[in-house]
N, C-alpha and C positions, 0 to 999 in steps of 0.2 A: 506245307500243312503243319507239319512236326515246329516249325519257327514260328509259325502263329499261335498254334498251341502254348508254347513257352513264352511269347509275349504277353500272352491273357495270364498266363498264372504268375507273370511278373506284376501285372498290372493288379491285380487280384490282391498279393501280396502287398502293394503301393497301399492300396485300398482301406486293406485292412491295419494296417499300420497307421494310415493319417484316423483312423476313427478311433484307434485306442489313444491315439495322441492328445482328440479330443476330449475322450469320454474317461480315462485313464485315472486312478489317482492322484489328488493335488495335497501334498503335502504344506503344513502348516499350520496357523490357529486361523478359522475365520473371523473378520472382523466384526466385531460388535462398538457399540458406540460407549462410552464409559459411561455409569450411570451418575448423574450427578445430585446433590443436594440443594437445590433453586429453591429459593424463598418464594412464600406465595404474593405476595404483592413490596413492592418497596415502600421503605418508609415514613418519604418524605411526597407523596405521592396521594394528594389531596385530594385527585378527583378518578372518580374508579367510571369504568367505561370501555369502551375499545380505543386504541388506540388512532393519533390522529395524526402521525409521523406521515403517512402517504401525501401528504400536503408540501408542496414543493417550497421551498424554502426560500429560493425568491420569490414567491405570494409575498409573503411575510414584510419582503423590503419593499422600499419604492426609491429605486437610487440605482437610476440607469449608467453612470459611473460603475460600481461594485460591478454589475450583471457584465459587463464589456470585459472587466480585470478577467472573470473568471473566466469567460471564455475563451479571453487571450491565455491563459493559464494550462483550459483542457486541450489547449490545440497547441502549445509550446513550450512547454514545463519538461525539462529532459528526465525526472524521477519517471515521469507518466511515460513517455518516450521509450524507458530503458524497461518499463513494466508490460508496455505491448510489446515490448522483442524476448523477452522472456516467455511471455506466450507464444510466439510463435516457434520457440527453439523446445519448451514443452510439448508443441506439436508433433515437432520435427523428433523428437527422441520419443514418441509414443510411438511414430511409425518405424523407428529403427530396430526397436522392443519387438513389434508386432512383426518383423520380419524374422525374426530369431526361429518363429514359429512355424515356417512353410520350408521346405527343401530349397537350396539354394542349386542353381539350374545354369554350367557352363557351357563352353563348346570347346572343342581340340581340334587341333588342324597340324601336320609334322607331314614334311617332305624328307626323304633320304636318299642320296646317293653316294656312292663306293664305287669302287674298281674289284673290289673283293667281297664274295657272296659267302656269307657267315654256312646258309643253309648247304650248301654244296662243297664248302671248303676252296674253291677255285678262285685264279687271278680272272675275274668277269665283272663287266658292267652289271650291277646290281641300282636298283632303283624300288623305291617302298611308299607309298603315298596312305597317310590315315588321316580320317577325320570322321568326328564324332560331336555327341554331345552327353555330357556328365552332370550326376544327379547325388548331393551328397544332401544329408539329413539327419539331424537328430534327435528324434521321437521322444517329443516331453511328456515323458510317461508319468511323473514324479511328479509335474507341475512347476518346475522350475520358471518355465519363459513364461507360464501364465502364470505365474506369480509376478514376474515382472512386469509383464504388461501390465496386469490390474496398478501395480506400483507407477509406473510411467503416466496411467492414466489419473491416478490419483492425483499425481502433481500435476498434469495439465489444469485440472480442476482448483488446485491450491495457487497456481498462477494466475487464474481468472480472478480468481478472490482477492489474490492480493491488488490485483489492479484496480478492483473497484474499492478497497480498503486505501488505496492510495490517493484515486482520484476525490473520495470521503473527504481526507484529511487534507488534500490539497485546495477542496473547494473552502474549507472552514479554515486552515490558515491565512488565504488571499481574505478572507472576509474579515476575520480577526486583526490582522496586518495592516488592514484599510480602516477599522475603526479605529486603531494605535493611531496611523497615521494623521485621519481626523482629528484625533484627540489633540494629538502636538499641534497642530495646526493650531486648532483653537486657544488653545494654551498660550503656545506666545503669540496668537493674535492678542488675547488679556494681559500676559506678561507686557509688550509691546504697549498697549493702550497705558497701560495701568506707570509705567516709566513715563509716557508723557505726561501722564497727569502727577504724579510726585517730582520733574523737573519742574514743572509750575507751581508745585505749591512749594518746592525747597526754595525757589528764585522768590516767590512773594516774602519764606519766612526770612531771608538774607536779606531784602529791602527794609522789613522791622526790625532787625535786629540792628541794621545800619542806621536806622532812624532813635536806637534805643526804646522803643516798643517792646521787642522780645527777647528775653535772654540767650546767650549764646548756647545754653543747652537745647533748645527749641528748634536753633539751625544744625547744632548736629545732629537732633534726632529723623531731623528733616534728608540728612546726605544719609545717614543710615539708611533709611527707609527707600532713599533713589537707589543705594546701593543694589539693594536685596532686589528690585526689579531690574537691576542691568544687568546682574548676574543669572537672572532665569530665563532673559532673553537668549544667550547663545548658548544654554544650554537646551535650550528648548531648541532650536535652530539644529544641535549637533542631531538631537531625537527626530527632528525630520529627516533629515539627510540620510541618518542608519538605517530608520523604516523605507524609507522610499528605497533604498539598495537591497533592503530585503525582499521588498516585494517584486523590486525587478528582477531577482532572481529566481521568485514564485512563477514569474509569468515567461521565464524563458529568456531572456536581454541582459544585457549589459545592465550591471549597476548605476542607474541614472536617475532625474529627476520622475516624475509619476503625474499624467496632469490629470487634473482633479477641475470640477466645477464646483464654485461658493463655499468652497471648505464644509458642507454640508453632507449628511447624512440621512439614507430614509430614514423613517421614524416604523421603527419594526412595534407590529401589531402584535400586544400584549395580551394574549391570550391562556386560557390556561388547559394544559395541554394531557389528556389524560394517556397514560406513560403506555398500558397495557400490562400483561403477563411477563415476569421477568422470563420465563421459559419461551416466548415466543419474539422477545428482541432477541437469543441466540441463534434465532434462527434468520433474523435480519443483520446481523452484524457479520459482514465480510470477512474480520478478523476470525471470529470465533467459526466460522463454515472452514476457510483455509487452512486453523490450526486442527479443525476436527479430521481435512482432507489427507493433511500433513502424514497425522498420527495412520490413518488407511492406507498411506502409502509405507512407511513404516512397520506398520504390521505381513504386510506384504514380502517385504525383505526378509522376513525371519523364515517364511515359505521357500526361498531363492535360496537360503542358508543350508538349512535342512535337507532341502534337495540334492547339493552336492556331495552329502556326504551316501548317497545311494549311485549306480554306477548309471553311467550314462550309456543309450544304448543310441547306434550311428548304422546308418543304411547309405549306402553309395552303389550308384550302380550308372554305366556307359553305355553307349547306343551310339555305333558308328560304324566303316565299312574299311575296309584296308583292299589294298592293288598293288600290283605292280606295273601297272599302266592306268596312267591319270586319264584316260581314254574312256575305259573299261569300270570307273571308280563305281562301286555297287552292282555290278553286274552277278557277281557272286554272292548274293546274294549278302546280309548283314551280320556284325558281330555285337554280344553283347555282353555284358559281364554284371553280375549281383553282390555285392558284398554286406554282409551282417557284421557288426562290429557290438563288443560288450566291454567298456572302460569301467573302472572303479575302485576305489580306495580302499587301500588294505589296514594299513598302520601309517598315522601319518603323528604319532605322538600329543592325539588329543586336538590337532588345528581345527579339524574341521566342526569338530564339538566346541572349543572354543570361539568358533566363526557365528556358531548359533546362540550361544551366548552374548557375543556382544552385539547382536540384533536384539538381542529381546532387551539388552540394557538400553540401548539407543529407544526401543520402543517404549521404554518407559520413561525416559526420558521427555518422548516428544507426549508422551499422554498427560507427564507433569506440564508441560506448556500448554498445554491445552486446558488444563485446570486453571493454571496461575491466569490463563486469558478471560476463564468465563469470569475468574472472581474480578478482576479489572475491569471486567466491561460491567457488571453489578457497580462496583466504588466510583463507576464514573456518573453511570446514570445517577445516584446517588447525590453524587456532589451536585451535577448540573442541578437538578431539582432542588436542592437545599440553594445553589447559587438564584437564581430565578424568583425566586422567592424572597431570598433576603436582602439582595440587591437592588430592586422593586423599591422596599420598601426602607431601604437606603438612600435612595436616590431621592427619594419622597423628602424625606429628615432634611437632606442638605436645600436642597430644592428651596425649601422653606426657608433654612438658616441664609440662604443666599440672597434672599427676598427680604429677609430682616434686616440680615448687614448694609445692604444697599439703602436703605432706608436711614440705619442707624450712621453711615457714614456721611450723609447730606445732612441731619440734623448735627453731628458732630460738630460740621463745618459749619452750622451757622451758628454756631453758640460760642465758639471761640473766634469768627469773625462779629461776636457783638460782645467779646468780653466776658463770657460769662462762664466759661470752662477754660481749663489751661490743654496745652497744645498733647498734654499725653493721651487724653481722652481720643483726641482725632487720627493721632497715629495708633491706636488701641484699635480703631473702627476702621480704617484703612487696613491694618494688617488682617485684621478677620476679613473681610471683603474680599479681598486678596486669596487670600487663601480658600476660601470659601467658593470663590467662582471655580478657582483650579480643582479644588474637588469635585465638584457640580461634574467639569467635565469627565474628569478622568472616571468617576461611579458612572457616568453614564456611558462610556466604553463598555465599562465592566458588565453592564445592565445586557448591552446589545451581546458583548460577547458570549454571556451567561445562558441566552436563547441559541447562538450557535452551537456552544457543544451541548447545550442537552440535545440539539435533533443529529449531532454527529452521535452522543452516545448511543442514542434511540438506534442508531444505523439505518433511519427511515428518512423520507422526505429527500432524497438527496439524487433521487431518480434524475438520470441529464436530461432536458428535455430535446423530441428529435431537431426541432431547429435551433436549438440553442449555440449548435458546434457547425460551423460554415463547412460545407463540402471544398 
């Protein structure tokens, strides 16, 4: 009766102990969110409304190429790879944290035997059998392990962000990377065309010139002109080569060729896209959720600082049976032992004061990062939108000039195959043409890419879809 009674008032004690561990003082600052200065609308930022980011960004394309890149991308891309085992190893240290929290619960087991019995002083067979189980604990009175947990857990949360902050920027590089690619494609496909046709007309002008027809200025400016497109053929050649190894390394593979059909590109639907509340893309942008999570984990530590420097109090206590015949093991009923423990710092020359210091520096630190992030995600939407816009009507300008030139370089040709202009005129209109297509393409890269980062900036539209990634 007397041993039950003292079981209960251990347990009692247990009791009372894990509830002040929970309900106890937690030392530190709680976190608050820093307050920031958001502009009310941006502005380049033409059409006001709700936002229209929720719209999946392959809607936009029609270029069943690109859609396959990515998916090969979200399923073998090792950044993405290394950003799901990160979460799980954030998992794995949230439960390590949360253990800190509960008594840690062993067992004991010792056999002994001798020839000579301590308790009796005599030369005798002596034998001693114990086994138990041991309970040691350290009542976070102060809040220390729950400061870290909240911290452990803040970063589990700042890992998730970063992953979808990754997969964000890896779906809009493979995309970006595939219009580069297109682009050179096209490129010296015209570089390429554009050398046949100035090998025929260099060979026609070296037949007049052989016939005395046209002066020998007319033939050189003729190998000039062949020149300037046999040189932009292998350099366009190298630009595919580099892109297609970039993008096999977006999508997980060896650096190799990339197959592609018709050297073609959808043609992304030119819409115009009302941005929303710059205070409410912070709340869509991955980046800026993980640097806010970052800074809560952060803040946390400075709780885990401060705690150390108050004394740590420890409960351990054993529950087991001792014999001297393994036979008999509890028959005498059980043994058990309580132990109160009070650890803490006296003079340690200022470290422990200095430990809470460079937490709250590090905290400010990570709160600067998290400013410098909100004003970058503002300067990107910014650009996008300013890009979008003047690209557009960039592309328009050339668009036209390419349509003139074309034009202007067939009339060239016939007026100096009936005499009536000298040969600078023709290579005057061949060089614009020339030039003229090759910007055509490359602004229209630019046009497409301009659409991809404003909906990465937006941090919208970029939702995976569930069949998008094969089981």
């Amino acid at each position: 009766m007397e041993m039950r009674n003292r079981v209960n008032i251990i347990f009692l004690v247990w009791f009372a102990l894990a509830m002040i561990s929970v309900t106890g003082c937690m030392v530190g600052p709680k976190f608050t969110a820093p307050a920031l200065d958001t502009p009310d609308q941006f502005r380049y930022d033409q059409i006001k409304g709700d936002s229209t980011i929720s719209t999946q960004w392959f809607d936009l394309l029609n270029d069943p190429t690109l859609s396959e890149l990515v998916k090969t991308a979200l399923k073998n891309n090792k950044n993405l790879l290394m950003a799901a085992s990160r979460i799980e190893q954030s998992r794995a240290y949230l439960g390590f944290t949360k253990a800190d929290m509960l008594p840690s619960i062993g067992y004991t087991g010792q056999a002994d035997f001798s020839n000579f019995n301590q308790n009796t002083g005599k030369m005798e067979s002596f034998e001693m059998y114990t086994a138990g189980a041991s309970l040691s604990w350290e009542i976070d009175f102060w809040g220390k392990f729950r400061r870290a947990n909240e911290a452990a857990r803040a970063e589990l949360i700042a890992s998730e962000f970063a992953q979808e902050w990754i997969k964000l920027n890896l779906m809009a590089d493979v995309a970006i990377n595939y219009f580069s690619l297109v682009d050179f494609d096209r490129r010296l496909a015209i570089s390429e065309r554009t050398l046949e046709s100035r090998n025929e007309s260099m060979d026609i002008v070296y037949q007049r010139f052989e016939k005395g027809i046209a002066p020998e200025l007319d033939y050189n400016q003729a190998q000039i002109q062949q020149a300037i497109a046999a040189q932009a053929v292998p350099f366009f050649k190298r630009q595919v080569a580099i892109t297609e190894n970039s993008l096999a390394i977006l999508l997980g593979q060896n650096p190799g060729p990339i197959v592609r059909s018709d050297m073609g590109v959808g043609h992304i639907v030119e819409i115009d896209v009302p941005v929303g509340l710059p205070s409410d893309i912070l709340l869509r942008r991955p980046d800026v959720q993980e640097a806010i999570q970052q800074l809560k984990a952060q803040n946390a530590r400075i709780g885990v600082a401060q705690a150390m420097r108050f004394p740590s109090i420890s409960l351990t206590g054993m529950f087991g049976a001792v014999s001297n015949d393994l036979s008999t093991m509890g028959a005498e009923g059980g043994i058990y032992q309580l132990t109160g423990g009070l650890l803490g710092p006296v003079f340690h020359f200022g470290k422990n004061k200095r430990r809470v210091e460079m937490e709250r520096e590090k905290t400010n630190q990570v709160r600067l990062n998290y400013e410098q992030t909100v004003l970058v995600t503002f300067q990107e939407v910014e650009n996008a939108l300013i890009s979008v816009d003047t690209y557009n009507k960039e592309y328009e300008a050339i668009f036209n000039q390419r349509k003139a030139a074309e034009n202007a370089a067939k009339l060239s040709a016939q007026r100096y195959d009936g005499g009536v202009t000298s040969y600078l005129e023709v290579l005057d209109s061949e060089r614009t043409l020339f030039q003229s297509e090759l910007t055509a393409s490359e602004v229209n890269k630019q046009k497409l890419e301009a659409y991809i980062r404003l909906y990465k900036a937006l941090g919208g539209g970029w939702r995976i879809p569930t069949d998008l990634i094969e089981e």
